[in-house]
N, C-alpha and C positions, 0 to 999 in steps of 0.2 A: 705576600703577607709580611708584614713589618712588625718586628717586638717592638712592642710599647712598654715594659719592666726596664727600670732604669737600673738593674746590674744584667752584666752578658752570661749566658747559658751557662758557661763553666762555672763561674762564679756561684751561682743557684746550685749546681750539682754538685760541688765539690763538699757543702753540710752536708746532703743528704746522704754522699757518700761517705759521710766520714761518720754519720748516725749510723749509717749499717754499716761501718767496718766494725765500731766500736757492740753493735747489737750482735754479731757474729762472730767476734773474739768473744763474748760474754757466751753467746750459745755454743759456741766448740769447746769455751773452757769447761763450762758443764758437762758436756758430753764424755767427754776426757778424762777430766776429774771423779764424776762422780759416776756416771752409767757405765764408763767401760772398769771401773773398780768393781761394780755393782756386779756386773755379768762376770766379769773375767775370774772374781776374789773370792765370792759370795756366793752368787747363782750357779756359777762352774761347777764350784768343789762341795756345792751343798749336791747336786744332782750326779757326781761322779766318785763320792767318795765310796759307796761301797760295793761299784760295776765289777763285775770278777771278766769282764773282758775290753780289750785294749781298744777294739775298734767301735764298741759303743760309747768307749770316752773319744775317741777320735771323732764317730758322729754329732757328739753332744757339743766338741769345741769348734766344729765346721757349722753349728747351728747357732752357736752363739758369734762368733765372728762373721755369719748372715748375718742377724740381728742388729749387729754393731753397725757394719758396710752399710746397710739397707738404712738406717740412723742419717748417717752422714750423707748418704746419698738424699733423703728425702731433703734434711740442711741445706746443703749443697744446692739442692735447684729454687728451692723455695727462696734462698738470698739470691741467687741468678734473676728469678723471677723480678723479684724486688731493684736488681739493680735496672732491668729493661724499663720497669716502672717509672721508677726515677729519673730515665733517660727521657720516657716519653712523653712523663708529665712537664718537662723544662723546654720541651720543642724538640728534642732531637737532638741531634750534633751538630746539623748542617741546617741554614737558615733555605725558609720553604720559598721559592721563588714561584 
């Protein structure tokens, strides 16, 4: 099977790669900035300020620090996904003989 697109694979994948670097510095900076203040500042100490025992605030911040992981993890494969996408919409890596 012969490319007929008159730029080479890399070339084509190197935007797309660089629109989702720049979409996923934008979604981690949010995440970061604004959700983990949200949870950690906010949510934490509004749910733990008047706990008269240590290890239901220690469960409340192993809940929220879930929350958080579980955030970045869903991120995390969703851009993975996106980048296999990318890959496969351009042909691959390697030309299909």
């Amino acid at each position: 099977m012969a490319r007929t697109a008159s730029s080479p694979p890399r070339a084509r994948s190197f935007f797309r790669f660089l629109r989702l670097g720049v979409a996923a510095a934008a979604v981690y900076w949010f995440l970061f900035a604004y959700v983990h203040q949200w949870l950690f500042t906010k949510w934490y100490v509004n749910m733990t300020r008047d706990v008269p025992l240590e290890r239901t605030v220690f469960y409340w911040r192993l809940l929220i620090g879930a929350i958080f992981t579980a955030l970045l993890a869903l991120t995390t494969t969703v851009l993975d996904y996106a980048k296999v996408r990318a890959v496969v919409e351009t042909g691959g890596a390697w030309p299909v003989r």
